[in-house]
TORROLUM-789760 format. One record per residue (C-alpha): residue number from 1; residue in one letter; chain; x, y, z. Coordinates in Angstrom, 3 decimals, always signed. Each point is the difference from the previous one (the first is absolute). Last residue first. Layout:
REC,NUM,A,A,X,Y,Z
...
# end
This chain:
REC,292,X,A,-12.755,-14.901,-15.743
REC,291,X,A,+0.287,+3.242,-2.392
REC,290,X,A,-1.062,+2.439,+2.685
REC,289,X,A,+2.009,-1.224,+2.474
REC,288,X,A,+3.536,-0.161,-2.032
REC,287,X,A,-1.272,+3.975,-1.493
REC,286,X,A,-0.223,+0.838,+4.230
REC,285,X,A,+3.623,-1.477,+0.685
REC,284,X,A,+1.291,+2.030,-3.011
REC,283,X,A,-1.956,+3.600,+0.570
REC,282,X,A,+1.553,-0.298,+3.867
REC,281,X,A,+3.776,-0.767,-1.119
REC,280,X,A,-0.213,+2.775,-3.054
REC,279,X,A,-1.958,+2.888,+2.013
REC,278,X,A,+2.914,-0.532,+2.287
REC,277,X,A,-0.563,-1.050,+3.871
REC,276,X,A,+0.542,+1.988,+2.879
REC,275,X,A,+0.420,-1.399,+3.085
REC,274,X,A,-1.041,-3.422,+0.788
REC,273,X,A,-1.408,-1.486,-3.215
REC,272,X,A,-2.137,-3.693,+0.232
REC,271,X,A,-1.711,-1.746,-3.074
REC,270,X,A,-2.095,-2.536,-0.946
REC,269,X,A,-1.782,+0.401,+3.629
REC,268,X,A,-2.998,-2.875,-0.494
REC,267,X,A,-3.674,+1.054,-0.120
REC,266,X,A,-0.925,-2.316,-2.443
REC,265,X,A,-0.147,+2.943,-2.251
REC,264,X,A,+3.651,+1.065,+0.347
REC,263,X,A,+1.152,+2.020,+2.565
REC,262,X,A,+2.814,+2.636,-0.791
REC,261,X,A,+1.483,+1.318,+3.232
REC,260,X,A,+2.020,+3.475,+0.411
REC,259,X,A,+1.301,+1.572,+2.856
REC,258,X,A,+1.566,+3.289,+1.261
REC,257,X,A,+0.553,+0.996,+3.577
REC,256,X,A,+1.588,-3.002,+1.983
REC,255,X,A,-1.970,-1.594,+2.507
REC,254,X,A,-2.754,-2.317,-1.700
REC,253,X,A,-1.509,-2.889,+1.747
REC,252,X,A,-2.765,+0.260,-2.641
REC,251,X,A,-2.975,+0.266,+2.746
REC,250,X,A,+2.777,+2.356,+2.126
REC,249,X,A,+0.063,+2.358,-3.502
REC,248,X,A,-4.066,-0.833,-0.127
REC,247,X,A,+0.027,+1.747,+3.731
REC,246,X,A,+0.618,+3.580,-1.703
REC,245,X,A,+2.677,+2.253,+1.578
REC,244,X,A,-0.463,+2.791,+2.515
REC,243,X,A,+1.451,+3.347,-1.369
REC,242,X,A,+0.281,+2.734,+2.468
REC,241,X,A,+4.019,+0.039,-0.107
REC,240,X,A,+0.205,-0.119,-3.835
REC,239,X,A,-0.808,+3.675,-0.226
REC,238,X,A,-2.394,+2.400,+1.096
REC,237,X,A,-2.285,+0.848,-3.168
REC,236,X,A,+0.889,-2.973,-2.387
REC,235,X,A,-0.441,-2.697,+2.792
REC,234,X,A,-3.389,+1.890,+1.137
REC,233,X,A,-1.356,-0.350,-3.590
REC,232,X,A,+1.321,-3.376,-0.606
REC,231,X,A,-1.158,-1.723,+3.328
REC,230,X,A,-0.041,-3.499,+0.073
REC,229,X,A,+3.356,-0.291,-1.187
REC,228,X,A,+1.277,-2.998,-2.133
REC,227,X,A,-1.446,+1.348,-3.241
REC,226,X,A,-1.491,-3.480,-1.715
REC,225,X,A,-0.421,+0.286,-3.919
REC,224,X,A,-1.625,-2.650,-2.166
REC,223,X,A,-0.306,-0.487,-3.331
REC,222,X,A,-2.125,-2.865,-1.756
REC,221,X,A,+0.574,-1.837,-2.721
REC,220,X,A,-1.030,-0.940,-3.585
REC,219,X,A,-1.638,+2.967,-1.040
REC,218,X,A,+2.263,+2.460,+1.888
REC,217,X,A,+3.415,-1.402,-1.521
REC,216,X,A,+1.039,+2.961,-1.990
REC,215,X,A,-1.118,+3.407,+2.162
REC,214,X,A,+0.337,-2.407,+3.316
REC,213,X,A,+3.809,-0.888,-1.134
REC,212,X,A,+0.092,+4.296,+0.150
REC,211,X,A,-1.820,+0.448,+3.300
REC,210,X,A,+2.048,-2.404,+1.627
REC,209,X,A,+3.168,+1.999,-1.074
REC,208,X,A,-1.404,+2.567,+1.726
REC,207,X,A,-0.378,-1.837,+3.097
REC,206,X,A,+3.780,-1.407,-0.399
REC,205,X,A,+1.524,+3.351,-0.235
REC,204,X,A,+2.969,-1.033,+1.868
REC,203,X,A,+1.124,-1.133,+3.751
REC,202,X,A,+3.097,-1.648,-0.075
REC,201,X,A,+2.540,+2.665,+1.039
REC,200,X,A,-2.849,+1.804,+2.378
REC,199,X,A,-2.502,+2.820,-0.062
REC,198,X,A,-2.692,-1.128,-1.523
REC,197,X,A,-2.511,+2.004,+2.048
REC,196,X,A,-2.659,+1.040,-2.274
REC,195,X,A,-0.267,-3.065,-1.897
REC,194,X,A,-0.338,-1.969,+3.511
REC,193,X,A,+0.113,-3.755,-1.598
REC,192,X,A,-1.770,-3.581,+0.009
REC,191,X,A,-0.666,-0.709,-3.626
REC,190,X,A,-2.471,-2.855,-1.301
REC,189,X,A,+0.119,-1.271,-2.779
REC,188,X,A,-2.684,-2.575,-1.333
REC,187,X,A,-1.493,-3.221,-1.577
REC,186,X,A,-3.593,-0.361,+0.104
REC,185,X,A,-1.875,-2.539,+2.310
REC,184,X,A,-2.949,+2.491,+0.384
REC,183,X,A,+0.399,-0.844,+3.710
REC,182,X,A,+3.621,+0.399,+0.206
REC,181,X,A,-0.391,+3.268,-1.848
REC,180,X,A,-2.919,+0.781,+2.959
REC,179,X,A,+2.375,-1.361,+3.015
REC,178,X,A,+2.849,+2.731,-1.271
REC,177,X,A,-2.655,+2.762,-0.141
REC,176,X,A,-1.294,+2.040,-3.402
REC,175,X,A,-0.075,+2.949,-1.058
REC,174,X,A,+3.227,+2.241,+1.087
REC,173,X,A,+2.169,-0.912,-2.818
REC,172,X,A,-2.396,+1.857,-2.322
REC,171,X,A,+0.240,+3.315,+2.142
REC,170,X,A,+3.384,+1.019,-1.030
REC,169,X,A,+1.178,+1.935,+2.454
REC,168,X,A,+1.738,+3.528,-0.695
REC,167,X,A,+2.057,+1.128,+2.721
REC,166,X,A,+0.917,-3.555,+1.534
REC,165,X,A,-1.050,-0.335,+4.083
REC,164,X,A,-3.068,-2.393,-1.133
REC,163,X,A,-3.303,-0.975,+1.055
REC,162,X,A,-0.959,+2.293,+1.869
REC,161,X,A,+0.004,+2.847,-2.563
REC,160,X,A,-1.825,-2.549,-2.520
REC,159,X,A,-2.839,-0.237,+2.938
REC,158,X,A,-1.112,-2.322,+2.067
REC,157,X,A,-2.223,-3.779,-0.125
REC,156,X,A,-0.837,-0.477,-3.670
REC,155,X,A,+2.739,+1.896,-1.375
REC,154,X,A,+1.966,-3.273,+1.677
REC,153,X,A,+1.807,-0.512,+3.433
REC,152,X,A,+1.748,-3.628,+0.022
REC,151,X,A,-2.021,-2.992,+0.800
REC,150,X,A,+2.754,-2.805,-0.139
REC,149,X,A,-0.107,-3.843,-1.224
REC,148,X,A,+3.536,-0.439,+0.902
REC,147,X,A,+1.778,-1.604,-3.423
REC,146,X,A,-0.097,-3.692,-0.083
REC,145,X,A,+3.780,-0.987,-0.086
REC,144,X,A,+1.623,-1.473,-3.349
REC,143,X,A,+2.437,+3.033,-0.063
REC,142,X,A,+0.689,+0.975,+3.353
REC,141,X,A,-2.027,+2.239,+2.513
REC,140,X,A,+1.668,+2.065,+1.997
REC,139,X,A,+1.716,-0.976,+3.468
REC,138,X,A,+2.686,-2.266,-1.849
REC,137,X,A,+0.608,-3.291,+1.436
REC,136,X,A,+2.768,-1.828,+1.011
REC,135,X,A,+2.357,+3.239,+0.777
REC,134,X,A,+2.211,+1.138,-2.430
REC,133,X,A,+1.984,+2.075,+2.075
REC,132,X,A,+2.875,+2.774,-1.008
REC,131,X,A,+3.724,+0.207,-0.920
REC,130,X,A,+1.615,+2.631,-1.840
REC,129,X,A,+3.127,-0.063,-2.483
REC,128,X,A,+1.586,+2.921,-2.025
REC,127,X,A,+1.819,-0.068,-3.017
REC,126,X,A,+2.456,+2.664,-2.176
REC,125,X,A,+1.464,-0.604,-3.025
REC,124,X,A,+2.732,+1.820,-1.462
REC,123,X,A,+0.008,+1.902,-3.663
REC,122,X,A,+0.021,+3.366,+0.872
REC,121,X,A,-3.748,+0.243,-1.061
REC,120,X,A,-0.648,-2.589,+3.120
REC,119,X,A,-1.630,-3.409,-0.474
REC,118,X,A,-2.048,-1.381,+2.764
REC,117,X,A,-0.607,-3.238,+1.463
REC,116,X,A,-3.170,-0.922,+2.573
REC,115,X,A,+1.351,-2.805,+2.507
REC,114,X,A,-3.505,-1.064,+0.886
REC,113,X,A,-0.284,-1.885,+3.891
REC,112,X,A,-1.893,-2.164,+1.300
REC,111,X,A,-1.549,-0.996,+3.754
REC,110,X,A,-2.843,-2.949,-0.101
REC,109,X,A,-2.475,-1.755,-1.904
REC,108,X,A,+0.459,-1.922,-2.642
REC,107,X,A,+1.097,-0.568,-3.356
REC,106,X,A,-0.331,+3.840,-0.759
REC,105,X,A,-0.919,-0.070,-3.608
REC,104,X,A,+1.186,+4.452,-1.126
REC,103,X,A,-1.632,+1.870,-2.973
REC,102,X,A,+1.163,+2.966,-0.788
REC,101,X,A,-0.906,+3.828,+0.451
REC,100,X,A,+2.016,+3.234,-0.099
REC,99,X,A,-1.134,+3.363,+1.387
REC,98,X,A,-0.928,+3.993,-1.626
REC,97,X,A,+0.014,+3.591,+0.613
REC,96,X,A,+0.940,+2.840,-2.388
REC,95,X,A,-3.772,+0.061,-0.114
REC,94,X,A,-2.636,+0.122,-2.848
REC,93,X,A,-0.975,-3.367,+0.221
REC,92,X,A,+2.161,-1.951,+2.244
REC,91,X,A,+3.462,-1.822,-1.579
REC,90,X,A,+0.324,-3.427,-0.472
REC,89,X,A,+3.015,-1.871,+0.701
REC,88,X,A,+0.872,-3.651,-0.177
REC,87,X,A,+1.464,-2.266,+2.345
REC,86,X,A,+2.287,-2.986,-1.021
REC,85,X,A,+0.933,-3.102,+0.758
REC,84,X,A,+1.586,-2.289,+2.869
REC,83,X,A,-0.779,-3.292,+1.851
REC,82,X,A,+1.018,-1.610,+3.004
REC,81,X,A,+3.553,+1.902,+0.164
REC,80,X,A,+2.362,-1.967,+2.260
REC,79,X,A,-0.867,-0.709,+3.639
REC,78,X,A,-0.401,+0.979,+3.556
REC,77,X,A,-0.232,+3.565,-0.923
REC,76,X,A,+1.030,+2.140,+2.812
REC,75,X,A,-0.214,+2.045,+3.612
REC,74,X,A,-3.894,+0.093,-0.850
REC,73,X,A,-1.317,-2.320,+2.237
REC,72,X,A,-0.313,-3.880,-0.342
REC,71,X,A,+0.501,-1.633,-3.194
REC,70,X,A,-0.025,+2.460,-2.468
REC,69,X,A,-0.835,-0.656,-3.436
REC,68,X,A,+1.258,+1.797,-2.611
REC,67,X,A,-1.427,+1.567,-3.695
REC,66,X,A,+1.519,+1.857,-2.263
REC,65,X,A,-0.849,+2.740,-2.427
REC,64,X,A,+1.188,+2.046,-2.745
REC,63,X,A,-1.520,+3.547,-1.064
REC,62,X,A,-1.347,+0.668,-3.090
REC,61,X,A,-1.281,+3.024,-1.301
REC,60,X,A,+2.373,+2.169,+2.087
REC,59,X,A,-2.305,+2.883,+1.810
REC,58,X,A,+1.683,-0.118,+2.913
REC,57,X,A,-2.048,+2.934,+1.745
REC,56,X,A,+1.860,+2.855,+1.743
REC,55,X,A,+3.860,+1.386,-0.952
REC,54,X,A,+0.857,-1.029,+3.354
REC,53,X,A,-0.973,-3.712,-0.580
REC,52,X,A,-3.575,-1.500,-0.323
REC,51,X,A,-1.521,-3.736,-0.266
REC,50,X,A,-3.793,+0.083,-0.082
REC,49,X,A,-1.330,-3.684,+0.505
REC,48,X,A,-2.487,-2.435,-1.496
REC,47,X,A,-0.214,-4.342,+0.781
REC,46,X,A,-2.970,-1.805,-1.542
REC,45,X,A,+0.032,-3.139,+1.601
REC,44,X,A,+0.760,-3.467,-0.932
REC,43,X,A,-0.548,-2.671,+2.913
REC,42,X,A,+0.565,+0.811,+3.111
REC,41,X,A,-1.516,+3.343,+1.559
REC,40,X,A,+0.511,+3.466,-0.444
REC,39,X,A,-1.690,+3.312,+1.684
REC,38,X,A,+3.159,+1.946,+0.075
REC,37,X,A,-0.744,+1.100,-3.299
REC,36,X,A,+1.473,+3.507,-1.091
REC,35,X,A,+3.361,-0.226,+2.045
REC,34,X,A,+1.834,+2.873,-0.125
REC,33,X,A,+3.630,+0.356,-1.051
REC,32,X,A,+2.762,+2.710,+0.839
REC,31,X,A,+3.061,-0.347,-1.885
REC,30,X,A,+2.837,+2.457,+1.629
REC,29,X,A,+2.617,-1.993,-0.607
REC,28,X,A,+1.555,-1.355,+3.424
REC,27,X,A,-2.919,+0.813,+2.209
REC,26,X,A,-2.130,-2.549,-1.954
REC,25,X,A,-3.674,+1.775,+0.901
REC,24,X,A,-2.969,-2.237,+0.400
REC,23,X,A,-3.850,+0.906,+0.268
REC,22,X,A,-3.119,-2.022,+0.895
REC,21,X,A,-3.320,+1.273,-1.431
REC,20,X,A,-2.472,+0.980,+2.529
REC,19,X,A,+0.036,+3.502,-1.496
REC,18,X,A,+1.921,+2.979,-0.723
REC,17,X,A,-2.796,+2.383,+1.367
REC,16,X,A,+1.118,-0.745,+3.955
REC,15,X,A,+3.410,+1.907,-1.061
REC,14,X,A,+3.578,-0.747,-0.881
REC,13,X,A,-1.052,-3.833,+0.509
REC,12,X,A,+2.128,-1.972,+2.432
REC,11,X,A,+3.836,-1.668,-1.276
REC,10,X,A,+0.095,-3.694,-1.035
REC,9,X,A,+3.226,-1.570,-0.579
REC,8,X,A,+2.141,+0.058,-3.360
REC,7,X,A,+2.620,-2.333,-0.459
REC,6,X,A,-0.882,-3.397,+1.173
REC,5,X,A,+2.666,-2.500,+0.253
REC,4,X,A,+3.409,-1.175,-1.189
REC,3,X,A,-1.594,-0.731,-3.174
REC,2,X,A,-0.115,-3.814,-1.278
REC,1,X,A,+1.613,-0.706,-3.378
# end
């Protein structure tokens, strides 16, 4: 069965703090679904989203999926269902918060669409459809792509307090550059986030949760954590508007707000998160590096 056509159309931010991410909202139910990677490519891709109705989050713990091609536009799929699956949930630390993740193989590039399917507690199901690019080539580095050889700000160069927007820093992620891991030729993590300004639907405690795969993993691989302003202490004082963002985000071709990358020890991404990522989905692709 073919839809009639897209359901839910994209709608601006509520404020400059939700993000780069792009939003939908299906007028006729109420579901209201953000996009947590629109930096995609063909091929299989990690694919994350928040879904949310009136009540707030969708926090089903699986959600079912489709996937459409669109030939030209977004009036309609030109085609049956390419592939379908599911989507599961996993809730933020210590939040009411929370997104679902899948895995989607794009054949190629182009426009798509995901007909997301939702059970109600009355019984009916509800669905919405959005459409978005897949260009041919993602900005950010895929897995299998040498990872940007980077001289992020260390405790060599500044201080913790500039190093960081979070509240309490953890200093051991602040040792050691990108180009100095590559050098050692040890696998690593390395987070780019604003702890202290993590304000939007897919934005989590990823630093933190850095700190806690460090705790466990230290011995074996490094930890790395890049604050995308320049100017923590200033950003925390007066606000977002002062902030001027690192050049290793441009280096990474990175434009959303929250990334992760494992690199392996060739110097090879292993592993690519846009948005936040679980503990679970990071601590897995870092164990499959570790034991090559």
């Amino acid at each position: 069965m073919i839809p009639g056509g897209v359901t839910a159309f994209p709608v601006p931010p509520r404020s400059p703090l939700d993000g780069p991410y792009p939003r939908y909202r299906d007028a006729a139910n109420g579901l209201v679904t953000v996009l947590g990677t629109p930096d995609l490519a063909p091929g299989p891709q990690r694919v994350s989203f928040v879904l949310s109705d009136a009540e707030g989050v969708v926090r089903l713990p699986v959600v079912q999926f489709e996937l459409y091609r669109f030939a030209s536009g977004r009036e309609g799929p030109s085609g049956p269902v390419v592939a379908s699956g599911t989507a599961t949930f996993h809730p933020f630390p210590a939040d009411t918060r929370g997104l679902h993740t899948t895995r989607v193989d794009f054949p190629e590039a182009g426009t798509w669409g995901l007909r997301l399917i939702v059970p109600r507690p009355d019984g009916t199901v509800a669905s919405t459809l959005f459409a978005f690019d897949v260009p041919a080539r993602a900005r950010a580095p895929l897995v299998g792509d040498a990872a940007p050889r980077s001289l992020n700000r260390t405790l060599a160069s500044t201080s913790l307090a500039e190093l960081s927007t979070g509240s309490n820093p953890d200093p051991a992620v602040y040792g050691s550059t990108i180009a100095a891991a590559l050098d050692a030729s040890r696998p690593f993590v390395v987070v780019f986030a604003s702890p202290g300004f993590c304000t939007n639907a897919l934005c989590g405690p990823q630093v933190e949760q850095l700190s806690e795969l460090r705790a466990l993993y230290e011995e074996r691989a490094a930890f790395i954590h890049v604050e995308l302003y320049e100017n923590p202490q200033a950003v925390r004082q007066q606000g977002l508007q002062v902030g001027v963002r690192t050049p290793v985000l441009g280096e990474w071709g990175l434009e959303t707000d929250e990334w992760t990358f494992v690199v392996d020890g060739s110097g090879s991404v292993a592993a690519r998160f846009e948005g936040f990522a679980p503990r679970e989905e990071v601590e897995a692709a870092l164990r499959g590096v570790l034991s090559r």
